[in-house]
Structures are given as C-alpha cells and as structure tokens.
N, C-alpha and C positions, 0 to 999 in steps of 0.2 A: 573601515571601523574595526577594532579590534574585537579578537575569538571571532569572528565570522570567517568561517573557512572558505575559500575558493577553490573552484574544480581541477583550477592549475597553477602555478607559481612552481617559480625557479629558485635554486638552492647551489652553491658552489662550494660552502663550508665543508671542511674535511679534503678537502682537494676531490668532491666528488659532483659532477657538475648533470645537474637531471633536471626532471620535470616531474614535482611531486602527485602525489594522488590524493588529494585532500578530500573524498567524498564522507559521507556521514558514514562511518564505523559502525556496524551493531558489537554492541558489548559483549565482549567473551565470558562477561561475567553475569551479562543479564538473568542467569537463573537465579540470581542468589538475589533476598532482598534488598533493596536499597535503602541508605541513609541517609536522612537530613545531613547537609551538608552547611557548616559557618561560613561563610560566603561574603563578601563585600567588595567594594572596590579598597586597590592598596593593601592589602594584607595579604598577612606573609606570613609564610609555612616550610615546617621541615617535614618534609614525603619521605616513606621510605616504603620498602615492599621485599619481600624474599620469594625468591623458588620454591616451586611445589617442596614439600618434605625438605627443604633446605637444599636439594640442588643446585651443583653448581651452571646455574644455566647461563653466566658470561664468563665461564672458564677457559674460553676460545679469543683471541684477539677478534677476529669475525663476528662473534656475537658482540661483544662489547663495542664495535666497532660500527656495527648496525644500530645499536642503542641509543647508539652516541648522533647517529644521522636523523634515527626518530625524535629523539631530544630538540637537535636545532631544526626540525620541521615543527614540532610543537610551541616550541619558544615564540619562532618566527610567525605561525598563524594564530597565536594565543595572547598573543602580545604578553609573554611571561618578560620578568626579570631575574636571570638565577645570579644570586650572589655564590653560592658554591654546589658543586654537586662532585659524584665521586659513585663509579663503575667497581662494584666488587662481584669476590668471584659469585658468589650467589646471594646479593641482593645490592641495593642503589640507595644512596642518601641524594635527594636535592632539599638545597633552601632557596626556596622564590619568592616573587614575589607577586602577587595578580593584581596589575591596573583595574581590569575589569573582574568580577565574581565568576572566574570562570572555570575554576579549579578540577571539579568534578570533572566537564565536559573537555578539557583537555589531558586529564589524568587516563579520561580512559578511553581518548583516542592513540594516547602515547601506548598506554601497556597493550591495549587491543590490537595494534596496528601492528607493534612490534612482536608480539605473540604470534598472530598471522603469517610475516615472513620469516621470524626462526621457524613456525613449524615446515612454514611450504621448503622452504630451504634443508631441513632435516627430512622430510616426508613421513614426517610425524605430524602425530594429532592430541589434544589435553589441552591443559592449564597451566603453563610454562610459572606462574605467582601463583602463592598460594592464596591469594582475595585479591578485591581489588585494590585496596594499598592503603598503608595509616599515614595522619597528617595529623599535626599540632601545630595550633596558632603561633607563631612568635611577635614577643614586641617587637616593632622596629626601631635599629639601632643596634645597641650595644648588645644584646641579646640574640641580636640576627648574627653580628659577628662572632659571638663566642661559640652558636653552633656551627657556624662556617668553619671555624679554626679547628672544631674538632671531626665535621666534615673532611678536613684536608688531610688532618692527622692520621683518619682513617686508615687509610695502608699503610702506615707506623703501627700501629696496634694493632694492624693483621700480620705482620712480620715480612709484608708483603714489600718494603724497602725499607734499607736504613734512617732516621731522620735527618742525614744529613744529604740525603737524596731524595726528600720528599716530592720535590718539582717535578723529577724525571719521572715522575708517575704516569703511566699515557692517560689512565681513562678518570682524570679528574680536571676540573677546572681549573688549578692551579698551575700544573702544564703549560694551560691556555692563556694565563690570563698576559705571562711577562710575552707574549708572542704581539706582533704588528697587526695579524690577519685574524683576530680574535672575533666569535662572533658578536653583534652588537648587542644582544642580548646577556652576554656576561656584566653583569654591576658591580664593581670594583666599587664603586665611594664608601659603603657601609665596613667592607672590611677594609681596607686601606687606616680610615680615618678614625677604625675604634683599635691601631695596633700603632698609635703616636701618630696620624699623621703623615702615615707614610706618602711620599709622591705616586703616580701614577707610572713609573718611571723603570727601564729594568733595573736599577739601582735600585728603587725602591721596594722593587720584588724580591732582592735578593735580601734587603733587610726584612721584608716580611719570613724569606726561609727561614732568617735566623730567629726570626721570633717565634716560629714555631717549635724550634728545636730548642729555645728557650721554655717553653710551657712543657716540652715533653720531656724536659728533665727536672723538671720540677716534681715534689713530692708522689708518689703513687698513688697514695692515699686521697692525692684532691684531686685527681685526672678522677680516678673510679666515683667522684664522688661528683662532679662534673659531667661525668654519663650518666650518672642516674639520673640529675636533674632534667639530662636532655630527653631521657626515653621512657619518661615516669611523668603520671600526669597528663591533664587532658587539653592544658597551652601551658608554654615556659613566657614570665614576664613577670611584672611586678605586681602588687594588692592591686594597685589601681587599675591595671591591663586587664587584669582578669574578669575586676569589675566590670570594666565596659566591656566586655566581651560576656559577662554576664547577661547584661542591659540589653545587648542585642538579640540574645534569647528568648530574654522575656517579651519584645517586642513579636517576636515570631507569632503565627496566627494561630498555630497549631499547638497549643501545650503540650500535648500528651510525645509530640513526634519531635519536640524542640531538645528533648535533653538525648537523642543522639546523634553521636559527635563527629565527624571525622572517621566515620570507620573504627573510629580507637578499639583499644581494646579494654575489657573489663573493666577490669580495676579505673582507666581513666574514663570511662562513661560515670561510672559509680561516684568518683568523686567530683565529678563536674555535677554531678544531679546534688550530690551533699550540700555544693556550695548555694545550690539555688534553690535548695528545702530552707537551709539557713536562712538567705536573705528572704524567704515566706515568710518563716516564720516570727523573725525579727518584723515585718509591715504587720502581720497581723497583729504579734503583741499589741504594738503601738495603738494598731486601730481601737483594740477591744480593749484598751488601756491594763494590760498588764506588764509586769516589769520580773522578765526574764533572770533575771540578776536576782530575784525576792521568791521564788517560785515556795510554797508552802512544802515540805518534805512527803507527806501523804500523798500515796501513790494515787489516790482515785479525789485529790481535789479539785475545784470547782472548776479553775483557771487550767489546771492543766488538760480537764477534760475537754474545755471549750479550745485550747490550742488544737489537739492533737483532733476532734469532730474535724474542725475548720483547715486542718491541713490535708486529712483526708480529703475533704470536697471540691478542693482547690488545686491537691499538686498529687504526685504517685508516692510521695513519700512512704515506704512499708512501716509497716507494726515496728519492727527490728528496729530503725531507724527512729522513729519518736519514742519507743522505750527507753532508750540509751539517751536519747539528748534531752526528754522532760522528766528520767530518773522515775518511769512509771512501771517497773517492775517487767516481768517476762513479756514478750510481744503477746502473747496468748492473750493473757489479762490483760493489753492497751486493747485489742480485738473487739473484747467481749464487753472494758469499758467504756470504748466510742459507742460500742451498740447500743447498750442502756439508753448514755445517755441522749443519745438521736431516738429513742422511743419515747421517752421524757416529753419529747415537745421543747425541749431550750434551747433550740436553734430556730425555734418559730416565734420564739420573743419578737416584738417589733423592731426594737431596738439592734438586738443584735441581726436578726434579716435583715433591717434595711444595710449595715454593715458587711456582711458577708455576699451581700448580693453586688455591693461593687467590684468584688473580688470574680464574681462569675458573668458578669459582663462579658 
C-alpha cells in the first residue's frame, strides 16, 4: 500500500545499490508548531525549502548527490509522482504529485532524514532548512507544466548554465528524464503533452530543450511576471481550482485551524483566509437576505452591522478586514459597533438565530 514505509527495501537508482532505512523519523523540526496541511489524494504541489540563513547547504556535488538518493527513497516509499524537481545551491523546487494525502509525512521524512546524514557526515549539528518547507496547491495540467518548465529553467536564471545547456544540469530532473534508466517515479505525460505534444522520445526531449530556450528568450518582463504568479499566493490554478480547494476547507472540522495553509507564508495564508471570509460573507448575505451590491453608505447601518456580528461569530475575520470590505469606517469603530450591537439583543431575534445558528452547527 502506498506512503506506508517498510523497515527495508532496496534502491539501485543513482548507480547506488543499498538497503534503505525506512524507520519512522522523528522531525527535526518538531519544536516548531505544526500546520494544517491541504491534503487529498491526487494533488499536486510545488515544495520548495532553503538553507538555514540562505546557505549554501548543496554547494557540494555530495550533498546534492545525497538529496538526490533521499528524493528517490521518498518517491519510491511514498508513492509520489514528481513531474520536475531541480537541486540548487541552497534550496530545492519539486512539483509532485500525491496518490495518496501524504505529503506532510513524507516531506518530512525526506528533509529530516537528509538533514541527519549531511550533519553525521559533516559532524555537525542544527537545522540545515530554515522550516519545514512551503508548498502550493497546483491545478493539474497545464499549470503543473508551466511550473515544471520554470522549475527546469531554474539553473538558467541562476546563471548556473547557459540555456542551451539546460539538460546537462546533473541535479534536476531534466537530466533524467531523456535517459533509459530513469526512476519510475519521474512523470513525463503532463510536461511532454502541455509543450505540443511532445513524444516520450530523446527526440522528443530534445525538442522539449528547445522549447525551453524558446520561453527563456522570450520577453523579461513575462518570465519575472510568470515567477511571481508561481511564488505569490496561497495555490496557482484557476477561479474554479481555487474554489474547490476552497470547498475543501470549509469541509475541514476544525474552522479556526483550516485557514493554515501549507506552511505558506504570510501574505499567502492572509489571502487564502480573504478568499474564505468572502465566500462567508457572500452565504450570509444571502441567508439574511441582504444584497451586497445595495449596502446603504452609513457606516453603522442595520445590515452591515448584522454582517459584520455574524462574521465575527462564524469566521476570524479581523475588524481591519470587515472595515474595508462593508466600508464601515476605522476598525476601532466596526469593534465598538459589533459590540453595541451584540448588547442590543439583535442576534437573539428568532428569526435571525434560527439562521445563524446553521452557520454554527
């Protein structure tokens, strides 16, 4: 069964032929809180992670080379599928994909495991990553390939080879993929099929090089503007992806613990939580039959006081955050307006409790 790890299994990838050590890992990172993690079967993520202080901690062929063995020990007992991944000097892009919801518990058997023998191997001791790693949802598809491609590109924009030697790169999958002895867990069909079509073929590899070195001469201005959408943000995909990846959120049991994300950082927690204050706010309206679009302009009206009670009691939405979107003046004053009106007694209407009390089921 897949992600259940066994106490032994064999590995021959990399021309290095062992007997793994698959026991359960304690986390090198276990001091630090942990986060909900988006999780499903079939979904698919772009990871990435850096060296303490930006260290370059695979500036060695030997480290990268070790990473590279943890990788296909992870893959292979995780049942991952990595459509590309790419070894820099200090830090890692992969995009995978998990059969099984396994992500978490193989991310951090990979960094923990690998952490352990760079340090025993250095005879050093720390936190070789500076946390345990960020990950963003991707749609599958067209979306998994464009980060692949700039995945690849990656040691082009580190100056680390020319583009017209991006193949010869050792420690990325592209390397890998035109070779015979490739591990099984490399999934060529999504990049292939979103760059024309390509075959599986070295022919076909070699026109995917050129298509590379086609996108990297392409305008500068839409490369830089093509990484932001990949590293900005709390999943890359379309209205719809996002939505049901919303969906699945709100399904989670825990409200308070659902809106964090992936590790992410700031900014993409914050706007993942915007998007799911929104769609609050939008069922509420509905419920209580008011029309968002008509909101009266006076900051302390009826309706927008009954929004902004009802998203308090329902979601972590801040003051900041309902001042600005029901145009109810300083966060202070929406503060001091919820209170009123929760003394009022207007949330003890019948009417409106039996309505809000669906909400807190």
């Amino acid at each position: 069964m897949l992600g259940i790890r066994k106490k032994q299994a064999k590995s021959t990838y990399f021309g290095v032929s062992r007997a793994l050590d698959l026991p359960t890992v304690r986390a090198e990172f276990s001091g630090m809180p942990r986060r909900l993690r988006l999780e499903f079967s079939g979904a698919c993520y772009h990871v990435t992670n850096r060296g303490n202080y930006r260290q370059p901690i695979f500036g060695t062929d030997g480290a990268a080379r070790s990473f590279q063995i943890c990788l296909d020990e992870a893959c292979s007992s995780y049942g991952w599928r990595m459509h590309a991944y790419s070894i820099m000097s200090n830090h890692f892009h992969l995009v995978l994909e998990t059969p099984e919801p396994n992500l978490s518990d193989g991310m951090q058997w990979l960094q923990s495991t690998w952490a352990q023998r760079f340090n025993r191997y250095r005879g050093v001791t720390g936190r070789p990553f500076q946390g345990r790693f960020f990950a963003k949802p991707l749609e599958p598809g067209h979306v998994v390939a464009q980060v692949a491609h700039y995945v690849h590109r990656n040691p082009v924009e580190a100056g680390l080879v020319p583009v017209e030697r991006v193949g010869e790169y050792r420690w990325s999958s592209l390397w890998h993929f035109a070779r015979r002895d490739r591990p099984a867990w490399l999934e060529a069909s999504a990049v292939l099929a979103e760059s024309g079509g390509l075959a599986d073929t070295t022919v076909g590899w070699r026109a995917y090089r050129d298509y590379l070195g086609v996108l990297w001469e392409k305008d500068p201005m839409m490369r830089e503007k093509k990484f932001t959408a990949f590293t900005r943000g709390w999943a890359v995909g379309s209205t719809a992806f996002r939505a049901e990846l919303r969906e699945r959120l709100d399904r989670m049991e825990d409200r308070r613990e659902r809106f964090s994300l992936l590790g992410a950082e700031r900014p993409a927690v914050l706007a993942a939580r915007a998007e799911l204050w929104e769609d609050q706010l939008r069922v509420l309206a509905r419920a209580f039959g008011v029309q968002l679009a008509r909101l009266p302009k006076k900051k302390s009206a009826g309706e927008k006081l009954l929004l902004a009670a009802a998203m308090k009691r329902t979601t972590s939405a801040p003051a900041r955050w309902l001042a600005q979107r029901l145009q109810m003046g300083a966060p202070s004053s929406v503060a001091t307006l919820v209170h009123r009106f929760r003394r009022s007694g207007a949330l003890d209407r019948p009417a409106l409790k039996a309505i809000l009390s669906k909400f807190l089921a």
